[in-house]
C-alpha positions, 0 to 999 in steps of 0.5 A: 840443588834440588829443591821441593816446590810449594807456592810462594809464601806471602810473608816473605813476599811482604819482606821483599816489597819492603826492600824494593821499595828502601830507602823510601818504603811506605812504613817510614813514609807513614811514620814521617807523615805522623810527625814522628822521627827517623835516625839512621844508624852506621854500625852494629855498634849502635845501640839501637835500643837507645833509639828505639826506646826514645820513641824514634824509629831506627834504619840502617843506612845501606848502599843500592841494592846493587852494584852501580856507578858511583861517581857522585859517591866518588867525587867526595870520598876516595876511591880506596874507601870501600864500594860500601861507604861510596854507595851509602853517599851516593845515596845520601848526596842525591836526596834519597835519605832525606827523610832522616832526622839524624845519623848515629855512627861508631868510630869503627873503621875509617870509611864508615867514619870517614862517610859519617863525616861527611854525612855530618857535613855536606846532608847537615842532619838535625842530630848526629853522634858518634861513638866511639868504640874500643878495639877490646874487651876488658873491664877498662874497655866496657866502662869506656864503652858504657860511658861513650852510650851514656853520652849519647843517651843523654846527647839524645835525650837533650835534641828530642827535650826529654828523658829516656827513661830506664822503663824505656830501656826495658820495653825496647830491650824486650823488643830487640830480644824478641827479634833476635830470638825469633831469628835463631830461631830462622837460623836453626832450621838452616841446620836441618840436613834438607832446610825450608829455606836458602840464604837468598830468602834469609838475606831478604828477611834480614834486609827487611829488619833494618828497614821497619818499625821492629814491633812489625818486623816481628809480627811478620818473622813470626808468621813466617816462621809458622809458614815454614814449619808448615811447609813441604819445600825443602832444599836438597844441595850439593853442598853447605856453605858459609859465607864471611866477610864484610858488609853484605845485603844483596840477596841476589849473591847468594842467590847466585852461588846457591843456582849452582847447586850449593846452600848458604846455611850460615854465615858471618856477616855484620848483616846477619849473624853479627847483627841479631846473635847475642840477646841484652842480659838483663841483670837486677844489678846493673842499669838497662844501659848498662846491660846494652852497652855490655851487650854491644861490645861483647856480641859476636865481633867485627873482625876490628875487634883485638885479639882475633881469636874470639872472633876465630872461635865463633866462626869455627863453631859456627861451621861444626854447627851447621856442618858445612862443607867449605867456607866463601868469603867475601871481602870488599876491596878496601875493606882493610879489618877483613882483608887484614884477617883473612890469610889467619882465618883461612888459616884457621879454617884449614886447622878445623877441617873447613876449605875456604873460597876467597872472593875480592868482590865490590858492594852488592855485587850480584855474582858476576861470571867470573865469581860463579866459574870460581863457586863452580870449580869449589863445589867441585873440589868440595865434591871430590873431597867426599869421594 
């Protein structure tokens, strides 16, 4: 890949700094020091908004920014639970999430609701609430899904001694509509034959989202997104590629598939695109929450979700979109929703004309040899292909 240089941009060096520093970056500290609350959120299928709305600064709990030893992590869940869920309380266990207030999670699949259990248990927050998430999209399973945020809304409202108000709701779906409209917006530039910017740097920004107060975030996604439409670096690769898979925040795996030449233009990951993809629609009516709820259960789906088939269709159309050449996934071991879908996918993907590289890795692997020989021997085949 080659790739045009400018001087770094201060922007996404702030986004990065706000990474290292997680989980005890200075915005949070700053925001304890006031007094004010932090809840840590579990699953995409939290509704931040509610959260948000309350006045309290909402955090995604993540594993280390690196694949690292987890006997403590081990000594509480079983080994067949997923790295992720593993790291997340290795994390927890020793301290380094003791800041939060409380924790919020979704009966999404059994190692995150295994490691909300324990979280509840042995790091005995102030508030914890989960939710529980249905598996489809009918009308039936929106009015449980609505009815499973009211409660936690209200469950909310009684451990902070007030109402969160529908007013509230609005400012904070405008918020969280801001943010992922300034996000496609990072996205669409990805579409262009020579980009500004690699998956890596996407990956550090999106990070960061999760890791401050979302008014901040959007300041700084705005100035960067100035920075870039400013820019003369753009990268020129051998070929475009989308990533797919399980739960995935460790820059430096990108990073390692795209120093063999390749681009990451896109992906499929509750870490990225699941995450900001589909803005709240507000509608006159129906109540804020409802609209949120609707929002939530509708969004781009977990590989969780029944029939897989809506699922299938948003990653394909995301791959003619951005016109790649071949598909990676990534798939932590245990991770059953992913690994249960992936021979139908891969399937799929062949029908459309995209080839597929499966890769069974662990949580924030950073690209160890082995998996950059199997990257090299794909983006040759992807080469020979065009021939």
């Amino acid at each position: 890949m080659v790739v045009e240089t400018r001087p770094g941009t201060s922007v996404l060096d702030r986004f990065r700094e706000v990474n290292a520093a997680f989980p005890r970056t200075a915005e949070i500290m700053e925001w304890k020091k006031a007094g004010k609350k932090v809840i840590g959120w579990l699953c995409t299928y939290v509704p931040e908004e509610v959260i948000h709305a309350a006045g309290v600064l909402p955090i995604r709990i993540t594993g280390y920014s690196r694949e690292m030893e987890l006997d403590d992590g081990n000594a509480y869940l079983y080994i067949n639970n997923c790295s992720f869920t593993r790291s997340c309380f290795q994390l927890g266990i020793r301290g380094e999430y003791d800041f939060l207030d409380g924790v919020v999670g979704g009966s999404t699949c059994d190692g995150v609701r295994r490691l909300f259990d324990l979280w509840r248990i042995y790091l005995k927050p102030g508030f914890w609430h989960v939710l529980t998430v249905p598996r489809k999209t009918t009308e039936r399973a929106h009015a449980l899904y609505y009815d499973q945020c009211r409660r936690f809304k209200e469950h909310f409202g009684e451990y902070l001694g007030f109402e969160i108000t529908d007013e509230a709701l609005k400012h904070s779906i405008e918020v969280m509509n801001e943010q992922r409209s300034l996000m496609r917006k990072l996205y669409e530039l990805r579409k262009l034959d020579r980009p500004p910017i690699s998956g890596a740097e996407t990956m550090e920004v999106l990070n960061a989202s999760f890791r401050m107060t979302k008014e901040r975030f959007n300041r700084w996604l705005g100035e960067y997104l100035d920075e870039l439409a400013g820019s003369d670096r753009v990268y020129t690769p051998r070929a475009r590629l989308m990533v797919v898979g399980s739960v995935l925040t460790n820059a430096d795996f990108l990073r390692s598939i795209e120093e063999l030449g390749a681009l990451v233009v896109t992906d499929e990951l509750c870490t990225s695109t699941r995450y900001w993809s589909d803005p709240v629609v507000v509608d006159s009516e129906k109540s804020p929450l409802e609209a949120i709820a609707r929002r939530y259960l509708d969004n781009f789906p977990c590989a969780r979700m029944y029939p897989s088939d809506g699922r299938f269709n948003r990653i394909i159309q995301l791959a003619r979109d951005f016109r790649v050449d071949g598909v990676v996934s990534e798939i932590i071991r245990y991770c059953v929703p992913y690994a249960h879908d992936l021979p139908l996918l891969i399937d799929r993907l062949k029908e459309n004309g995209f080839p597929v590289l499966a890769l069974d890795v662990e949580y924030n692997t950073s690209g160890s040899g082995q998996i950059r020989t199997r990257v090299q021997a794909f983006l040759e085949m992807l080469e020979a292909k065009r021939r």
